[in-house]
ZAMARGU-4260 file (C-alpha; in steps of 0.2 Angstrom, whole numbers, plus 5000, padded with zeros to 4 digits):
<rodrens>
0) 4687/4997/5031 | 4681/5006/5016 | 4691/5021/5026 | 4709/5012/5026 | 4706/5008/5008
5) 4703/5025/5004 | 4720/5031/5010 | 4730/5017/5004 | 4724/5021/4988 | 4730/5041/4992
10) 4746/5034/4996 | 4750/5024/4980 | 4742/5039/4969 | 4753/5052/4979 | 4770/5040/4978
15) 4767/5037/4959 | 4763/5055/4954 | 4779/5059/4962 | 4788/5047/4955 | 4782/5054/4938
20) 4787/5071/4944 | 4805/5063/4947 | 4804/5055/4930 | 4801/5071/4919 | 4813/5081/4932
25) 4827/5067/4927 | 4823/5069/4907 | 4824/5089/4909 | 4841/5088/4917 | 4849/5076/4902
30) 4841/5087/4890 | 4849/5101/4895 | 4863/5093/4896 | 4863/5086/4879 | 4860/5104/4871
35) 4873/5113/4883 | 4887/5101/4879 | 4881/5101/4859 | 4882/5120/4861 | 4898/5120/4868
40) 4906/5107/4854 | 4899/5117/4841 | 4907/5135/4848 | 4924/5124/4850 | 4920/5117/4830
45) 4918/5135/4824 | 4932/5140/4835 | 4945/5130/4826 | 4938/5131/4811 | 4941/5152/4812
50) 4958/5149/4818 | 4964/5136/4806 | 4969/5146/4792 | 4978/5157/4802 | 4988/5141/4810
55) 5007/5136/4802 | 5006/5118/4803 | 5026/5114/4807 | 5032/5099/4814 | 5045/5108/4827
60) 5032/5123/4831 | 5020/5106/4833 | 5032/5096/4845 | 5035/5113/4854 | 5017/5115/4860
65) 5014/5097/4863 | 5030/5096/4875 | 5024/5109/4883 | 5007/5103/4885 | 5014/5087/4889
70) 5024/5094/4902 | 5009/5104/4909 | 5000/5088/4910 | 5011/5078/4919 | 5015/5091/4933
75) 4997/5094/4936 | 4995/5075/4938 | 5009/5073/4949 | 5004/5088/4960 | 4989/5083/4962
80) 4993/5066/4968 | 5006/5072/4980 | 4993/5086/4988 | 4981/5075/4990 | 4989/5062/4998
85) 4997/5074/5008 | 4981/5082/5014 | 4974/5065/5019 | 4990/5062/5026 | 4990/5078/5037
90) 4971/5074/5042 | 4975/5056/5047 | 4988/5064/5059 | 4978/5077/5067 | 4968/5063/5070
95) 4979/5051/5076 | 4986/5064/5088 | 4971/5068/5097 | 4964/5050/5097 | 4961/5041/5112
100) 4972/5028/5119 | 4967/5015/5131 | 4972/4998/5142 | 4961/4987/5130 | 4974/4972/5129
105) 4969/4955/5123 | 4976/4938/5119 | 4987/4940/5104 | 4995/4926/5095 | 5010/4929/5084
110) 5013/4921/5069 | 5031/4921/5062 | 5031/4909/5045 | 5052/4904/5043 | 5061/4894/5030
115) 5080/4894/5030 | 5081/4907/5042 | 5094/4901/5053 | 5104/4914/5053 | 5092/4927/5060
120) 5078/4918/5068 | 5085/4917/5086 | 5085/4938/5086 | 5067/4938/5078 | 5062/4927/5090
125) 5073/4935/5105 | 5067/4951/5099 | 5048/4944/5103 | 5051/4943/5121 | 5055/4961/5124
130) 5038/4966/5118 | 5032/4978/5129 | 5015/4968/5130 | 5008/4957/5143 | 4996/4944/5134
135) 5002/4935/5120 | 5010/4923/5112 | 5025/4914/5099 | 5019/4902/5085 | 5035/4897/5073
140) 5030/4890/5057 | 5044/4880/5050 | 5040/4879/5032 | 5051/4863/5025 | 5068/4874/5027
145) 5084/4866/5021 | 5098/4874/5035 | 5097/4873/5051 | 5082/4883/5057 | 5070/4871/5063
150) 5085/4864/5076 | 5086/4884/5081 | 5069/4885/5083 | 5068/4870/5093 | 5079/4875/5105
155) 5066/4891/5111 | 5051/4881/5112 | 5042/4881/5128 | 5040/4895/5138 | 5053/4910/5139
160) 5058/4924/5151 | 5048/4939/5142 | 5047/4959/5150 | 5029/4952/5161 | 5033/4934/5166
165) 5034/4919/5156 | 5030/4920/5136 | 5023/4903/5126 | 5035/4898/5112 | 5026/4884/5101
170) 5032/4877/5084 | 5026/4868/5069 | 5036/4858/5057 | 5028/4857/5038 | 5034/4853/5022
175) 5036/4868/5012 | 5019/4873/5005 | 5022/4892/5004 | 5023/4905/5015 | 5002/4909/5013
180) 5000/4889/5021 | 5012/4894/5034 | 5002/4907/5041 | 4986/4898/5041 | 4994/4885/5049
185) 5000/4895/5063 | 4983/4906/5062 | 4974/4886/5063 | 4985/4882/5079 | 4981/4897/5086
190) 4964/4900/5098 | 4966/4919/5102 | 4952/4930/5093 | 4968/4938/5086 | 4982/4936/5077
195) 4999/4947/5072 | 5006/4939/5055 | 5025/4945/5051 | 5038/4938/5043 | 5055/4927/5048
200) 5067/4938/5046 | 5059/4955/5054 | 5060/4961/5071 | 5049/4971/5081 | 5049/4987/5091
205) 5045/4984/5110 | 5029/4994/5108 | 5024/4988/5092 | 5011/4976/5100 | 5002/4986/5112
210) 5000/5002/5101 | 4993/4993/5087 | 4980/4981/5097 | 4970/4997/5106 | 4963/5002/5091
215) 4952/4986/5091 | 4940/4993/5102 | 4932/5000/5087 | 4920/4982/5081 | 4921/4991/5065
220) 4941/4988/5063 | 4948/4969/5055 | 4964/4973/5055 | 4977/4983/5058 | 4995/4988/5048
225) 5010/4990/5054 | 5025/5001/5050 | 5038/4995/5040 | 5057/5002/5040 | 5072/4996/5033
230) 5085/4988/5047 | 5102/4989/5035 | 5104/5005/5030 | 5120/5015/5027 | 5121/5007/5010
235) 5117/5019/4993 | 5102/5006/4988 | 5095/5003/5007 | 5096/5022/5012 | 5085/5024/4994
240) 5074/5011/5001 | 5072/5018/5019 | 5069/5033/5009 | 5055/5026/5000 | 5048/5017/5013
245) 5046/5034/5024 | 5039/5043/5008 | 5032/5031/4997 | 5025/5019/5006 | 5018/5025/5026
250) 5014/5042/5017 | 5002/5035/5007 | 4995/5023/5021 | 4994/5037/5032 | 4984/5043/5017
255) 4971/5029/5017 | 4970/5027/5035 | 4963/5041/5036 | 4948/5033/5027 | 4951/5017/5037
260) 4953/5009/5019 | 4972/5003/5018 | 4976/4995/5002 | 4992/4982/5009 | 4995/4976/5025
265) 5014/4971/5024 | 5019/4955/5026 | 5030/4961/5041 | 5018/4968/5052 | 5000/4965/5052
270) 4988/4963/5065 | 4971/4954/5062 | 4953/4952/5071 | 4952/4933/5070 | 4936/4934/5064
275) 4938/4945/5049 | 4951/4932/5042 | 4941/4916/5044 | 4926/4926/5035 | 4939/4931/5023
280) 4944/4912/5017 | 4963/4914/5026 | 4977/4915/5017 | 4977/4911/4999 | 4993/4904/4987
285) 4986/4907/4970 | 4997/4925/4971 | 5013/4932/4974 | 5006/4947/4987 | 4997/4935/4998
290) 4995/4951/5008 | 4989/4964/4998 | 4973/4950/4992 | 4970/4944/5011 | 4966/4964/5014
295) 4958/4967/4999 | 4946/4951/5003 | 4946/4960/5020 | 4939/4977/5015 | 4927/4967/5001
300) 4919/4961/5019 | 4917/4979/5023 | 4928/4980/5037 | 4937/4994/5040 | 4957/4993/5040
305) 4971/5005/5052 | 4986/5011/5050 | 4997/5012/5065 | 5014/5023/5063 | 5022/5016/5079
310) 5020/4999/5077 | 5035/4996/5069 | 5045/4981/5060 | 5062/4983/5055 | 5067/4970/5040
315) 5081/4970/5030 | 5080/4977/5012 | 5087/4970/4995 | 5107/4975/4995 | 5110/4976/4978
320) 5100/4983/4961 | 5098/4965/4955 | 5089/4960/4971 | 5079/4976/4973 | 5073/4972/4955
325) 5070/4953/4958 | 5057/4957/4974 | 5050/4972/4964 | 5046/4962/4950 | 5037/4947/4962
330) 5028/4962/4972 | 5020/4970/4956 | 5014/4954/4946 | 5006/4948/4965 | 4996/4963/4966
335) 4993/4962/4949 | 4986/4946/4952 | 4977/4952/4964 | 4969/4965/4957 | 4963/4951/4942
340) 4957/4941/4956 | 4944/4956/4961 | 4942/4964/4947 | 4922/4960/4949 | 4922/4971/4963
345) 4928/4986/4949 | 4914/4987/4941 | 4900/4988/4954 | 4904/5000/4966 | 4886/5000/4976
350) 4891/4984/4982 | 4908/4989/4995 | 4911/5006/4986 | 4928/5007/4998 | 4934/4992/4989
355) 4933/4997/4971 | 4939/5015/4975 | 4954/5004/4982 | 4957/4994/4969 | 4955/5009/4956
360) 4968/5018/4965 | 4977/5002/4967 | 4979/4999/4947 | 4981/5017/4942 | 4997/5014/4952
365) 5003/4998/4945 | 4999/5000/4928 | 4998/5019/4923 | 5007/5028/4934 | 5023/5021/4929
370) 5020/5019/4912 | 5016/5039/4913 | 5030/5042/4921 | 5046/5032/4908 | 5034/5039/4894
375) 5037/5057/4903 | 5057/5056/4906 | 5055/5048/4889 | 5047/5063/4878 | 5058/5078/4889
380) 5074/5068/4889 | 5071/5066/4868 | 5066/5082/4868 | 5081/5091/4876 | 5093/5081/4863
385) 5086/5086/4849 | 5073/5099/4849 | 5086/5113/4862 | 5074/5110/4878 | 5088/5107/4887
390) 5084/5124/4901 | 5065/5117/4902 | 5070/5100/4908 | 5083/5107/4920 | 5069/5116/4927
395) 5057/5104/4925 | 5068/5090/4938 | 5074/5105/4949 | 5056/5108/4953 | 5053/5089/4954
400) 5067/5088/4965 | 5060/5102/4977 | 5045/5095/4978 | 5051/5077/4984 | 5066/5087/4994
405) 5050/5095/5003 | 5038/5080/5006 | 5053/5069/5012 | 5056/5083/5026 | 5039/5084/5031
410) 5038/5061/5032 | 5057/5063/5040 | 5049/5074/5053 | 5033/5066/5056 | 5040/5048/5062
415) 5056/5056/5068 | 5067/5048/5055 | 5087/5050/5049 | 5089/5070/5044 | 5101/5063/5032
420) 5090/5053/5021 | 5083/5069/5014 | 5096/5072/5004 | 5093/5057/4995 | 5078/5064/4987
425) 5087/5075/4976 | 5092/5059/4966 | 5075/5050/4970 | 5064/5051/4957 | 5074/5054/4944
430) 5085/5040/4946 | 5077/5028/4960 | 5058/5028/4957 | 5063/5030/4937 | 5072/5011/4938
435) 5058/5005/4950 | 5045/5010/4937 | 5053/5002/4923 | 5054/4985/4931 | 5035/4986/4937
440) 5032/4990/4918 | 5042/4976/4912 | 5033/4965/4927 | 5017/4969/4920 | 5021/4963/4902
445) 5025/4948/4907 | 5012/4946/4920 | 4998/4948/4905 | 5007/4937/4896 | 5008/4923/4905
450) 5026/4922/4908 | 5029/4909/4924 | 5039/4915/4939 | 5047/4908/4955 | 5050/4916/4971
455) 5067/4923/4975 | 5073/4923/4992 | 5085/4938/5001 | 5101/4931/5007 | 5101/4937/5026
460) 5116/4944/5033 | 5111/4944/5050 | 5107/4962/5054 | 5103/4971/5071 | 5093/4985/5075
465) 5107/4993/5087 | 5122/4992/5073 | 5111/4999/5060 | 5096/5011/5064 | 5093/5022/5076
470) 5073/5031/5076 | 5065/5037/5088 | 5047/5032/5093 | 5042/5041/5107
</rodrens>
């Protein structure tokens, strides 16, 4: 007895003389650091205080140098984003190239949320039955619409001739309580341990199923996002936005999924572990990206989140710049508002470091970035005018436009895109990602304060994939 005492007592002396140890270590390395960085202030003092009499103080030499420092800035900003989300990029497809495929093919439930639909829901829903997938089924969530959509709908229900035998077409009438209450209704219906949420107007690639389900082998994986691609194209607006979709948008996915930490599953294609979404609380209204907070509450579980390139939903993109600004400016102040909703999760890291990286990232996005970005045009455009830089800004977009020029060939040739939508990049960030930057500024304005807002709705124009696209996804 007297033994074990003995070495407990050696224990607790050993653990607190090295705690000690670790103590004074700590204080040695902030007090080198103190006089380092105290050494280094006062070398930079005496520095400028040598040089300053030797300085002329002009306003023009002084808007020279801050121009071109402000120019320096930028570019290494903007290069460094692009390089490192086209390295994650790049390693996220090595990976995804030599990863395994396998038969694993459970019940699936799809989801498809509609209201005033009736010009398109018969293809979404024919578009469904081609699936290349053997096990699922079709839940239609009627949503209070106005038209004619419910009598459509009702006309499918029961079961229909899909690629494997008969397919389950079921559907549920609702007063209109919002797209997030349509899904969880359909989600609520549902019994399958997984779900595929997308919305009424989209239309989905016969594979899109059955290469997006096999990666919930891994436990670890709650959902999983799709890819979406613009269906009207051949228009100036639409090809910008298939442009940006490509680049943008999947690049940056690609990016994240790398780390299996996806910011946004879109609302047109996303696949869920049932499980993961009942522990997430559902679907919630109280924002206007219903989507991007159901996978941040997701990741805030600590699940992990995929991204799959060929499971691919094809939806039609806003037509004209007042539309394009209209759902720009309700997609910004929802993932504002959902960044507020989480902001918790910003300050505490050791909780679910994944989900504060994320929504870091995720506001340096919506609110810097594009601030950066009009301030930058801003300064060189001002500059150019008055001050003669007209030769540095020339320079400065041509390299711009070579760098977008390149990274939109290398997305074009990842998912086998249109060659032709290259060109587009010449005029895409200059004109395209400038105008979208200056509505998600004004969006955030009126986000912080407190301006109300109402959801706009696309006017379909019944679109097929045949007369408007054509990608390969082999």
């Amino acid at each position: 007895m007297k033994i074990n005492q003995l070495v407990d007592r050696v224990i607790i002396t050993i653990s607190s003389r090295e705690d000690e140890k670790k103590g004074e270590n700590l204080e040695q390395k902030y007090l080198r650091r103190i006089l380092v960085s105290g050494i280094i202030s006062l070398l930079l003092i005496l520095v400028i205080v040598y040089t300053l009499p030797y300085t002329i103080l002009s306003y023009s030499s002084l808007f020279e140098y801050s121009t071109i420092i402000a120019l320096v800035i930028f570019l290494f900003i903007l290069l460094v984003r692009y390089f490192a989300i086209l390295v994650a990029a790049y390693l996220y497809l090595n990976e995804y190239t030599f990863s395994e495929t396998n038969g694993y093919s459970p019940f699936i439930s799809i989801i498809v949320p509609v209201f005033n639909e009736g010009k398109i829901i018969r293809k979404s829903i024919l578009s469904l039955l081609k699936l290349d997938y053997q096990n699922y089924e079709i839940i239609v969530v009627n949503d209070g619409s106005t038209d004619d959509t419910k009598q459509v709908a009702e006309s499918m229900v029961g079961f229909q001739d899909g690629l494997y035998g008969k397919v389950k077409i079921s559907l549920i009438n609702q007063p209109n309580l919002g797209k997030a209450r349509a899904l969880n209704s359909g989600i609520y219906y549902s019994k399958s341990d997984f779900v595929l949420c997308m919305d009424g107007d989209s239309q989905l690639s016969p594979e899109s199923v059955r290469v997006a389900v096999r990666h919930f082998k891994n436990p670890k994986i709650g959902a999983v996002a799709g890819n979406v691609k613009v269906l009207n194209r051949k228009r100036f607006f639409t090809d910008l936005q298939a442009l940006e979709y490509i680049e943008g948008l999947n690049m940056a996915r690609s990016a994240q999924s790398y780390f299996k930490l996806v910011n946004i599953i879109p609302g047109p294609i996303g696949i869920f572990r049932r499980k993961a979404i009942e522990q997430a609380g559902y679907y919630s209204s109280d924002t206007y990206a219903e989507d991007a907070d159901l996978t941040l509450k997701v990741l805030a579980n600590g699940w992990k989140i995929y991204y799959e390139p060929k499971s691919i939903s094809y939806t039609e993109a806003p037509v004209t710049l007042q539309q394009l600004l209209k759902q720009r400016y309700r997609w910004t102040r929802g993932i504002l508002q959902s960044i507020r909703k989480h902001k918790k999760r910003m300050l505490n890291p050791t909780v679910n470091f994944g989900q504060t990286f994320i929504l870091w990232m995720m506001s340096y996005e919506a609110l810097i970035w594009p601030t950066m970005n009009i301030a930058a045009n801003a300064f060189f455009i001002f500059a150019a005018l008055f001050f003669g830089f007209s030769h540095l800004i020339f320079f400065w977009w041509a390299g711009l436009a070579i760098l977008d020029l390149v990274t939109a060939l290398y997305c074009v040739a990842v998912e086998k895109e249109e060659f032709r939508l290259i060109w587009y990049a010449i005029i895409y960030r200059m004109f395209f990602i400038l105008i979208i930057d200056i509505c998600k500024t004004m969006s955030t304005i009126e986000e912080f304060l407190g301006i109300r807002m109402t959801w706009g709705k696309l006017d379909r124009i019944s679109s097929t994939r045949s007369d408007n696209i054509a990608v390969n996804t082999n």
